[in-house]
N, C-alpha and C positions, 0 to 999 in steps of 0.2 A: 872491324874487330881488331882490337889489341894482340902483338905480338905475344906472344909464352916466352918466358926467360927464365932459368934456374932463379930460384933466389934459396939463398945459403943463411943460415941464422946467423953468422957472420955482419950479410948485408944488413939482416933486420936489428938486428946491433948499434951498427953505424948509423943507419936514417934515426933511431928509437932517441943514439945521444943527438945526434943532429937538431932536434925540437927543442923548444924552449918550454912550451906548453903540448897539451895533451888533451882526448875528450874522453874522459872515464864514464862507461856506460853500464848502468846497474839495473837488475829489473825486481819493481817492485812486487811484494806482495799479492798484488791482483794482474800482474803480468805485463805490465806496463814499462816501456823501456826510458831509463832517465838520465841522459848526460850531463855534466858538470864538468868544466875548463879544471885541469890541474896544472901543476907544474912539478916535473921528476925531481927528484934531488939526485937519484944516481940512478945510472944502469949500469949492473953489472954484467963481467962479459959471458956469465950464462944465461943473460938475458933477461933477469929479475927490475922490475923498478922499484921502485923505491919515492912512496910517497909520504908528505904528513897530512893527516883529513883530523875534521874535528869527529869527537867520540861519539859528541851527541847528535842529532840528527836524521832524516830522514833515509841522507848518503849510506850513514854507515850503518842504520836499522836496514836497511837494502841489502848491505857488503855481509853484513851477522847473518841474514836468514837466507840466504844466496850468494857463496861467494866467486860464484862463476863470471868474469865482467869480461870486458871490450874496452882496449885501448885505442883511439883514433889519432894518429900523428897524420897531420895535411902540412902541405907547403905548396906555392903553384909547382902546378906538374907533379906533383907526385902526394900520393896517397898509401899509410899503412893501416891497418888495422891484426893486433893482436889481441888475442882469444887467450885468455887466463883464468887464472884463481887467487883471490884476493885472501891476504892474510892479515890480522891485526898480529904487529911485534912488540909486545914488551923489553925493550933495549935500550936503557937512560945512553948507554954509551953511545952506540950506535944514532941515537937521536941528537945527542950532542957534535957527532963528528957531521951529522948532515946540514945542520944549522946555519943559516946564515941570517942575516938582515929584511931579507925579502918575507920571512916566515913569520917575525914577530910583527909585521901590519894584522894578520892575521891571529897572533895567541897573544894577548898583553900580558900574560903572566909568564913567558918565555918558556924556556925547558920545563917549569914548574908549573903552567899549564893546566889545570886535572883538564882540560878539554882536549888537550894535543895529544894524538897517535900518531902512530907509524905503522904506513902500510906498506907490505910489498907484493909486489902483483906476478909470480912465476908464469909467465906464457907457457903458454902450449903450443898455439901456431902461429901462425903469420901470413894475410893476404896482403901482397902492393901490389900497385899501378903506378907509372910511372914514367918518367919522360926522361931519357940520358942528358943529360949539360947542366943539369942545376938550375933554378929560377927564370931567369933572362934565356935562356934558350929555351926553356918549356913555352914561356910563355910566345914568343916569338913561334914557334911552332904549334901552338894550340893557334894563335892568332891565323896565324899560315894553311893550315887546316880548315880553318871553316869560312875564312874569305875564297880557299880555291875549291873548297867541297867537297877536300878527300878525307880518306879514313883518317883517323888521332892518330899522330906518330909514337899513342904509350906502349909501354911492354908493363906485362902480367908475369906473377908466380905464385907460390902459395911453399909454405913449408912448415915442417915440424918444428918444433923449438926442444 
């Protein structure tokens, strides 16, 4: 079994900007659970993400009639998941200052859009597991772990957000 370690919404902060990507988990209508790859545009530091999803869709008829979701941030050795509430924002500004290049593969009609929203996801809590040293040592000791057959060197925590 895993170590217990505080974890501080602080840390869940830092691992959250730490991703590049993200696995947004929504549950359908007939209780079905459904993830799709995101990518944050920000995290603010009370914890809020900050995504763009298209309006139409199965995702965001999910996020309307349920806005209760699951963020999964993974990297080797370490695993977060955050527990939130999904919000649709109406904010030209705010969408304009998130914007980059990477968004318009995704809307061809750019800011102007009628498909492009903006979501932000306020956590509630936060579960990690995880390995101290960052990628190359995790893996090195998950390797080291089941070649010699002892317990996973990770620590555990859980927090409020």
């Amino acid at each position: 079994m895993s170590e217990s370690t505080e974890l501080t919404p602080e840390t869940v902060i830092e691992v959250m900007r730490e991703e590049r990507f993200v696995m947004l988990s929504t549950a359908t209508p007939d209780g079905k659970i459904v993830s799709h790859p995101m990518t944050p545009q920000e995290v603010t530091d009370d914890g809020d993400v900050w995504f763009f999803i298209g309006l139409q869709g199965d995702q965001a008829d999910a996020i309307r009639a349920n806005p209760q979701v699951n963020l999964a941030f993974a990297e080797t050795g370490s695993w977060l998941s955050v527990s939130g509430v999904a919000e649709f924002v109406s904010d030209r500004a705010k969408a304009a200052e998130l914007w980059d290049g990477e968004v318009e593969a995704y809307f061809d009609g750019g800011l102007e859009d009628p498909n492009l929203g903006l979501l932000r996801v306020k956590g509630e809590s936060a579960q990690y597991w995880g390995i101290p040293g960052g990628r190359v040592a995790a893996a090195v000791k998950i390797a080291a772990a089941k070649i010699t057959g002892s317990e996973g060197p990770g620590r555990s925590g859980t927090t409020e957000l």
